[in-house]
C-alpha positions as CSV (number, residue, x, y, z in Angstrom):
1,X,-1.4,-10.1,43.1
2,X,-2.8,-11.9,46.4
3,X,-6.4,-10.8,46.3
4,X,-9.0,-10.6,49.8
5,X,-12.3,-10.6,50.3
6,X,-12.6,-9.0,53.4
7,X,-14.8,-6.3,55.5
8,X,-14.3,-2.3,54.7
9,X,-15.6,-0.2,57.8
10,X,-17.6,2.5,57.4
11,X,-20.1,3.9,60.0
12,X,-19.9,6.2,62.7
13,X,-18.0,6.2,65.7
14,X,-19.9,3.5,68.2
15,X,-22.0,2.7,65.5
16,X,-20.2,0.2,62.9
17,X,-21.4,-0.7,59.6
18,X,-19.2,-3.3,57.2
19,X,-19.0,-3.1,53.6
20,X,-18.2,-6.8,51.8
21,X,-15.8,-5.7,49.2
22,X,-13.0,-7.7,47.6
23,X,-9.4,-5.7,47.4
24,X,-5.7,-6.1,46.7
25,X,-4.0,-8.0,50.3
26,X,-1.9,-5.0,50.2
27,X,-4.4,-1.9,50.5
28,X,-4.8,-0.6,53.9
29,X,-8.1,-1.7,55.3
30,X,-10.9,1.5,54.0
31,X,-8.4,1.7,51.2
32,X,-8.8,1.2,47.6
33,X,-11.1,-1.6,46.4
34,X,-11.6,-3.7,43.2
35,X,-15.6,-4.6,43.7
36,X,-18.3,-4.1,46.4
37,X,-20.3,-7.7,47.3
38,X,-22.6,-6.4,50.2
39,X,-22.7,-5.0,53.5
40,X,-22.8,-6.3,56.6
41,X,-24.3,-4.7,59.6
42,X,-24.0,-5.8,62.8
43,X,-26.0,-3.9,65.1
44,X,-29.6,-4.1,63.1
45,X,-28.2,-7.6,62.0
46,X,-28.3,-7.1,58.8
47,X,-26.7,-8.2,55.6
48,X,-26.6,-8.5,52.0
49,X,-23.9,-10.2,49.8
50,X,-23.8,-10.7,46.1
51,X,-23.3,-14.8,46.5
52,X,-22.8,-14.4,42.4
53,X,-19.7,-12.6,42.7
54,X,-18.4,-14.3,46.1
55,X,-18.0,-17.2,44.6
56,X,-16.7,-15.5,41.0
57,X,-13.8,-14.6,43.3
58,X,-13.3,-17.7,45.2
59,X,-13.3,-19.5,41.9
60,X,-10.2,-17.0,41.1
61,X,-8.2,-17.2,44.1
62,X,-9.4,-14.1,46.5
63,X,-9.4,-15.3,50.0
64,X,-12.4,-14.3,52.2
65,X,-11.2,-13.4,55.9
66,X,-13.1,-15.8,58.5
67,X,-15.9,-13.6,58.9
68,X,-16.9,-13.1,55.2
69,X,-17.0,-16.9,55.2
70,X,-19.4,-17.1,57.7
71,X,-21.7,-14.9,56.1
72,X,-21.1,-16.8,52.5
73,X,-21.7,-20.1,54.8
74,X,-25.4,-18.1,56.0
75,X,-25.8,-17.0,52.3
76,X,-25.4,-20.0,50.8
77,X,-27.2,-22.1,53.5
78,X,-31.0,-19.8,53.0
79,X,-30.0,-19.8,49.5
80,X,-30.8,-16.1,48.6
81,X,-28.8,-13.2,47.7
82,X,-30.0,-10.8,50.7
83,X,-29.7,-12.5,54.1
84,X,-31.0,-11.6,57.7
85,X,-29.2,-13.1,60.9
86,X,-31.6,-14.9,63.4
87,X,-32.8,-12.5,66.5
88,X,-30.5,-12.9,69.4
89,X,-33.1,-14.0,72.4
90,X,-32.3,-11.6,76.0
């Protein structure tokens, strides 16, 4: 079974949320899931990820899609389980 971590919408309409969760390649996107890591949100830039469990599931073989690896690559970098994005200067 190829395994994924990847990002599960949830959310309104105009106003998405992400949910980190790892899952069977083969389920539809929202579909079924083996185990939540986080959330990701990227309108309050926000997000937390179990970095635990991440790599629990690296370590077996789940691939993370490229923007669960960015946020495992911010995770790991301020070493902490909950992690906030840096303010976007306008």
């Amino acid at each position: 079974m190829a395994v994924k971590i990847r990002l599960k919408k949830t959310g309104a309409k105009n106003n998405p949320c992400f949910r980190i969760v790892v899952a069977d390649a083969r389920a539809q996107r929202d579909g079924r899931v083996i185990e939540n890591l986080g959330f990701y949100d990227p309108k309050h830039e926000d997000e937390k990820l179990d970095l635990v469990r991440a790599e629990y599931w690296i370590s077996q073989g789940a691939q993370p899609n490229p923007t669960v690896k960015d946020i495992i690559k911010r995770a790991k970098k301020l070493g902490s389980q909950e992690t906030t994005k840096p303010a976007v200067a306008e």
